[in-house]
BAZAPA-485514 format. One record per residue (C-alpha): residue in three letters; chain; x, y, z. Coordinates in steps of 0.1 Angstrom, whole numbers, plus 2048, in hexadecimal, padded with zeros to 3 digits. Layout:
N
("ALA", "A", (X, Y, Z))
...
This chain:
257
("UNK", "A", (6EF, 970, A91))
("UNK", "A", (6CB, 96D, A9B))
("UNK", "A", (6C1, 965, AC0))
("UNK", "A", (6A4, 953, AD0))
("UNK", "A", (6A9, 95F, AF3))
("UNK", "A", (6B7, 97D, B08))
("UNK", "A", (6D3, 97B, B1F))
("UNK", "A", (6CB, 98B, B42))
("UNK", "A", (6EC, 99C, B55))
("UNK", "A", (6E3, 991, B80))
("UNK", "A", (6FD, 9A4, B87))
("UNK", "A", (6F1, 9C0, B7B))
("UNK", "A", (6CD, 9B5, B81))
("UNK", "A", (6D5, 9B3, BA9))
("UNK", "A", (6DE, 9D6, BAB))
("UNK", "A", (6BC, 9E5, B9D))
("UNK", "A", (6A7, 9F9, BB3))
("UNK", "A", (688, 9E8, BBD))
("UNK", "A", (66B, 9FF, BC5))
("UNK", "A", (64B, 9F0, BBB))
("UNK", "A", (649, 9DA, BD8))
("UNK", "A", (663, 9EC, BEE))
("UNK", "A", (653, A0C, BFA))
("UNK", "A", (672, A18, C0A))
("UNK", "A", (684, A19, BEB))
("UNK", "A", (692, A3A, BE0))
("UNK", "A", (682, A42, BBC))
("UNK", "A", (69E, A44, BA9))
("UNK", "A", (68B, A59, B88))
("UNK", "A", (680, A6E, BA5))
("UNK", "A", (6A3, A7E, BA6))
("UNK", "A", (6A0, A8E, B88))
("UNK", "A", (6C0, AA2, B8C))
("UNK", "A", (6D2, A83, B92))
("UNK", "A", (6C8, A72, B72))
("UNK", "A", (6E5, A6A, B55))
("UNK", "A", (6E9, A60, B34))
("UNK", "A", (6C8, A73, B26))
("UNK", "A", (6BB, A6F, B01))
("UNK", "A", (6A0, A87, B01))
("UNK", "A", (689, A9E, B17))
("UNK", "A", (667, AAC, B16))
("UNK", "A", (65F, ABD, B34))
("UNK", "A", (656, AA3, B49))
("UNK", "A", (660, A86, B34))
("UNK", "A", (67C, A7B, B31))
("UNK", "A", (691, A5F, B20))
("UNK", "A", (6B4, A52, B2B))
("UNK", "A", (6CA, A32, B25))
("UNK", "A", (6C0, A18, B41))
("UNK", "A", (6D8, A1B, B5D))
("UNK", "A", (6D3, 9F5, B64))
("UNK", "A", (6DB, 9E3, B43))
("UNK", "A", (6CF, 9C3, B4A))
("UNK", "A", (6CC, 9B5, B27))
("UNK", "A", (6E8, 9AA, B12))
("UNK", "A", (6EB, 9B3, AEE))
("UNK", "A", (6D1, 9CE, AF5))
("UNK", "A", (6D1, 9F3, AF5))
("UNK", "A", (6BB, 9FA, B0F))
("UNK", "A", (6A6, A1C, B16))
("UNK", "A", (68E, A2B, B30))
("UNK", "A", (670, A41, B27))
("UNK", "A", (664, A52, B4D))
("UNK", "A", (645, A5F, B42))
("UNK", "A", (63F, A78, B61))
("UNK", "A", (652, A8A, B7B))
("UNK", "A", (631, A7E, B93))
("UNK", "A", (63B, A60, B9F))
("UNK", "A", (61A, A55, BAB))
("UNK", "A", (60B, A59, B86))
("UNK", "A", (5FB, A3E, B74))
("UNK", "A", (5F5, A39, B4F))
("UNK", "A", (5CD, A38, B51))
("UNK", "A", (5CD, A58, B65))
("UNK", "A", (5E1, A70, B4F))
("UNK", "A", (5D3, A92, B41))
("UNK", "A", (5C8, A8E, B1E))
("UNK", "A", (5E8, AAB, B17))
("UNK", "A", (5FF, A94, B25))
("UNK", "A", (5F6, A74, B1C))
("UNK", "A", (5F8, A7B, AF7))
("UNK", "A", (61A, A90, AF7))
("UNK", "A", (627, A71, B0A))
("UNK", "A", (61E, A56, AEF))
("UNK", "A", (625, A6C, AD5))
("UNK", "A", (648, A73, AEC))
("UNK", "A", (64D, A4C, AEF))
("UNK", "A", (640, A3F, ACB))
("UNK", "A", (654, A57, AB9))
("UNK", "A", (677, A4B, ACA))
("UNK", "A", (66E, A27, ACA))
("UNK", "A", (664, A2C, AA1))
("UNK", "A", (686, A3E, A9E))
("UNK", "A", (697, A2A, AAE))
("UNK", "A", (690, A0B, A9C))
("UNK", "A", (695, A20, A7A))
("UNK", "A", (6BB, A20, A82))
("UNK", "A", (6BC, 9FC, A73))
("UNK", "A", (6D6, 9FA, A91))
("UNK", "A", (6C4, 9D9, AA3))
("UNK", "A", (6B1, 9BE, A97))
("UNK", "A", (692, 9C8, AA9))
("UNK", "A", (686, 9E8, AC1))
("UNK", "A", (670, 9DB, ADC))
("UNK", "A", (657, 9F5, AF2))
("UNK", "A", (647, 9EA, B0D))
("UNK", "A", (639, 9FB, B32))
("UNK", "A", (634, 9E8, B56))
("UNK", "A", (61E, 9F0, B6D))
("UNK", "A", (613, 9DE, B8C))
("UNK", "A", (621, 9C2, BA2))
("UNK", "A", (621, 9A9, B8A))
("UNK", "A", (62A, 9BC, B6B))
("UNK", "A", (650, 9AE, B6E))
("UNK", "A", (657, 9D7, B79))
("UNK", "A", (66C, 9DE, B94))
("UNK", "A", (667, A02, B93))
("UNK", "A", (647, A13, BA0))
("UNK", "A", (64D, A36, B91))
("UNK", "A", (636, A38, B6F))
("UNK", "A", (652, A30, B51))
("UNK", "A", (659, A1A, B2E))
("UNK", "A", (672, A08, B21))
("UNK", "A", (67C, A0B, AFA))
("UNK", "A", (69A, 9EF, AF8))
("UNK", "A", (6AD, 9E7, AD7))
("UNK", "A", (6B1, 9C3, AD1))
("UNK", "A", (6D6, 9B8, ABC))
("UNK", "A", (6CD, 99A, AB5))
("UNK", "A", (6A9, 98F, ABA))
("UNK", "A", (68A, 997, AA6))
("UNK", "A", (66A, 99D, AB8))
("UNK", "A", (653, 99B, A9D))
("UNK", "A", (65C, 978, A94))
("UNK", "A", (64B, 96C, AB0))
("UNK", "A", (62C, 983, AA7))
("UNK", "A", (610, 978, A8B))
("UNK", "A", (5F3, 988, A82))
("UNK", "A", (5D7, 973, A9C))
("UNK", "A", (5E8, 982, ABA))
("UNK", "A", (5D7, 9A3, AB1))
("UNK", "A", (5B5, 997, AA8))
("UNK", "A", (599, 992, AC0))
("UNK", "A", (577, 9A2, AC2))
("UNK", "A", (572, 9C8, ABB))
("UNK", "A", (569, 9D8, AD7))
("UNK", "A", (56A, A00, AC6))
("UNK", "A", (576, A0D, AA5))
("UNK", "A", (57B, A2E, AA0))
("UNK", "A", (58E, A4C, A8D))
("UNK", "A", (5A3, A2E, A7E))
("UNK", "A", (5AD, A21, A9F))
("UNK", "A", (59F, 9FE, AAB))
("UNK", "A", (59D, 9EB, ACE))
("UNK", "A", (59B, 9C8, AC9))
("UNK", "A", (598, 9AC, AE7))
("UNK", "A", (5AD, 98A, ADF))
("UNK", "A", (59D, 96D, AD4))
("UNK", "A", (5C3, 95C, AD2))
("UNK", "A", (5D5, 96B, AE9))
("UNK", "A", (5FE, 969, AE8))
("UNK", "A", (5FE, 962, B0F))
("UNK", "A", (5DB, 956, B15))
("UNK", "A", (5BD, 964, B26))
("UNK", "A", (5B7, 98A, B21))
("UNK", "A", (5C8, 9A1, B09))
("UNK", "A", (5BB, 9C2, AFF))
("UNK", "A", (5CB, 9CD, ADC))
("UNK", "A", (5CD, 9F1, ACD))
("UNK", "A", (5D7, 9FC, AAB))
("UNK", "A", (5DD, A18, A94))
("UNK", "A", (5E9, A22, A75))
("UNK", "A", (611, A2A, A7A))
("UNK", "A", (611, A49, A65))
("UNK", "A", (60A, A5F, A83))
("UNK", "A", (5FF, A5D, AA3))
("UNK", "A", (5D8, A5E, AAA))
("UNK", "A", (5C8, A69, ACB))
("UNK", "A", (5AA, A55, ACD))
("UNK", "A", (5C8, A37, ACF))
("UNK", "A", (5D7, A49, AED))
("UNK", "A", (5AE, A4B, AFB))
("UNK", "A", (5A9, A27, AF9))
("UNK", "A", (5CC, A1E, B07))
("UNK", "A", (5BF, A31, B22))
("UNK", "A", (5A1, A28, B28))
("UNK", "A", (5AB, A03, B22))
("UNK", "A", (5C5, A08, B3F))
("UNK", "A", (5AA, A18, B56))
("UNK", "A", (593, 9F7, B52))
("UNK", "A", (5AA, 9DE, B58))
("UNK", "A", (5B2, 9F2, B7B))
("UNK", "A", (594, 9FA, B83))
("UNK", "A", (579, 9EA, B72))
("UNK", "A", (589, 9C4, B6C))
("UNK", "A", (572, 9AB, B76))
("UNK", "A", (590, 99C, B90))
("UNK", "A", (5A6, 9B2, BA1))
("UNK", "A", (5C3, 9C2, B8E))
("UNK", "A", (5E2, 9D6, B97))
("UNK", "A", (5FA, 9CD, B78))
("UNK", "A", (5FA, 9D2, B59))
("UNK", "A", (611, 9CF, B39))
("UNK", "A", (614, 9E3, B1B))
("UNK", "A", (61F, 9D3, AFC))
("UNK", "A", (62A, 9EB, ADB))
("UNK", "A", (62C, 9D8, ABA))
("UNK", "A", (632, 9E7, A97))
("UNK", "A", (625, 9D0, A80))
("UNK", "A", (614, 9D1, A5B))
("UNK", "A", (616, 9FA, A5C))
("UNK", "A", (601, 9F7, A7C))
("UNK", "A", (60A, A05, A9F))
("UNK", "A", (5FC, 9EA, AB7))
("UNK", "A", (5FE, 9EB, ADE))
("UNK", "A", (5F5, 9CE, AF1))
("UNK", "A", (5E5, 9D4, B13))
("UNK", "A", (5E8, 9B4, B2A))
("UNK", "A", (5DF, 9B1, B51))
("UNK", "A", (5F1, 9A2, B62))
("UNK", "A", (5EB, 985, B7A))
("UNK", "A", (600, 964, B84))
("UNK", "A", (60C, 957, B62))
("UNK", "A", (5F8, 938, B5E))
("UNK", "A", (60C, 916, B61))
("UNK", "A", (5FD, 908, B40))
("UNK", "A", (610, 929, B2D))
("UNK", "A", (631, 923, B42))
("UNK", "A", (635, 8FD, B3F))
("UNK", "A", (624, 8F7, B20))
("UNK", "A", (621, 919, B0E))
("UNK", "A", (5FB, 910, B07))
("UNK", "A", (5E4, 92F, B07))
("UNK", "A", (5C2, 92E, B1A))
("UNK", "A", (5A6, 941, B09))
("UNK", "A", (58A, 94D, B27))
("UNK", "A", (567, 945, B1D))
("UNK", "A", (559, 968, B28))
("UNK", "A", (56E, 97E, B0E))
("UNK", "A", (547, 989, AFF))
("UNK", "A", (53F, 996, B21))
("UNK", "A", (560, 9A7, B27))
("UNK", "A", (560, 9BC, B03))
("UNK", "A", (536, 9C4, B09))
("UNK", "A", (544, 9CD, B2C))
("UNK", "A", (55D, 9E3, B27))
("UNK", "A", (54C, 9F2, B05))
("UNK", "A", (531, 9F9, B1F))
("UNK", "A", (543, A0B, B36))
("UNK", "A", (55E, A21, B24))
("UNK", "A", (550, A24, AFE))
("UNK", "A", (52B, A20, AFA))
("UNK", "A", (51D, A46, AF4))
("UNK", "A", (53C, A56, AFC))
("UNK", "A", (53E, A47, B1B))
("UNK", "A", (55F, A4D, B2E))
């Protein structure tokens, strides 16, 4: 039977490590030789069942992408960046391909207000029993105005946003992975932290595998406007023009970086 919402375990949820906001926390993925239940490793990547199962009817996952603890996304050697979402695409893809759970979700935190909890760079890929993402996905949440296009990959800022405001979209074909998606991922990241017309610490990362497209859907994050909670009405900005000329401006006119 189909679901409509997830069920969260607070007793579990209580006993999760905290360490985006509490600095005294001990990294838990820092104790690498303390780590159980692992799927797969790549050198420095590694992913493992989530020792904090929080979801119900949910086989849950963590992807650390880095043994540094203080790495970020938008800062990651061009080597590493691609073996990572090659790493992390592949297992979410193969995942899904078991036919085992209704839906496979893939998502990354970062930031205060990302909904993380843990500071130390990582992704979740979560199977869902009995809930399908994509029903709640059509195609207008992708579409927006085209900020770059290139090598078959496209960055695209949304006119209808799913949440409202700004959303950055990426896509690709899903027959392989293509670097120039993992450049603009990265160079999308590295605006919105450094370059975002108001201050930004968080961000989301959204993964969607829809219409033989890989799409990720880059969101900062703020306070989550009252109109979305209360009402689930989107707001549009009126300066989305400026913000793709901006950020074409800055990280893709003339190879700009």
């Amino acid at each position: 039977m189909k679901n409509s919402h997830l069920h969260f375990n607070t007793s579990i949820g209580v006993k999760k490590p905290e360490s985006i906001r509490n600095k005294q926390q001990a990294c838990p993925f820092c104790a690498r030789e303390e780590l159980i239940d692992l799927i797969e490793v790549d050198g420095p990547i590694i992913l493992l069942k989530n020792k904090y199962p929080v979801l119900e009817n949910a086989y849950q996952t963590v992807l650390i992408e880095t043994d540094d603890c203080h790495g970020e996304l938008s800062t990651y050697e061009l080597p590493h960046l691609h073996r990572l979402l090659q790493f992390a695409i592949r297992n979410w893809l193969d995942l899904d391909k078991t036919r085992k759970f209704e839906s496979v979700i893939f998502f990354k935190n970062h930031g205060p207000l990302s909904g993380g909890t843990i500071a130390h760079p990582h992704m979740q890929i979560i199977g869902l029993n009995d809930i399908n993402y994509k029903e709640n996905i059509t195609d207008e949440v992708f579409q927006g105005i085209t900020i770059e296009e290139k090598d078959g990959v496209r960055l695209t800022l949304s006119t209808k946003p799913k949440v409202g405001f700004y959303e950055f979209n990426i896509d690709m074909d899903d027959s392989s992975y293509n670097e120039t998606f993992g450049v603009t991922l990265q160079k999308t990241v590295h605006y919105i932290l450094n370059n975002f017309p108001f201050k930004a610490s968080s961000y989301n990362l959204f993964f969607h595998h829809y219409n033989s497209r890989i799409y990720v859907k880059i969101v900062p994050r703020f306070v989550t406007t009252p109109l979305y909670i209360g009402y689930g009405i989107p707001q549009v900005p009126n300066n989305l023009d400026w913000m793709a000329d901006d950020i074409k401006s800055r990280y893709f006119a003339n190879g700009s970086a």
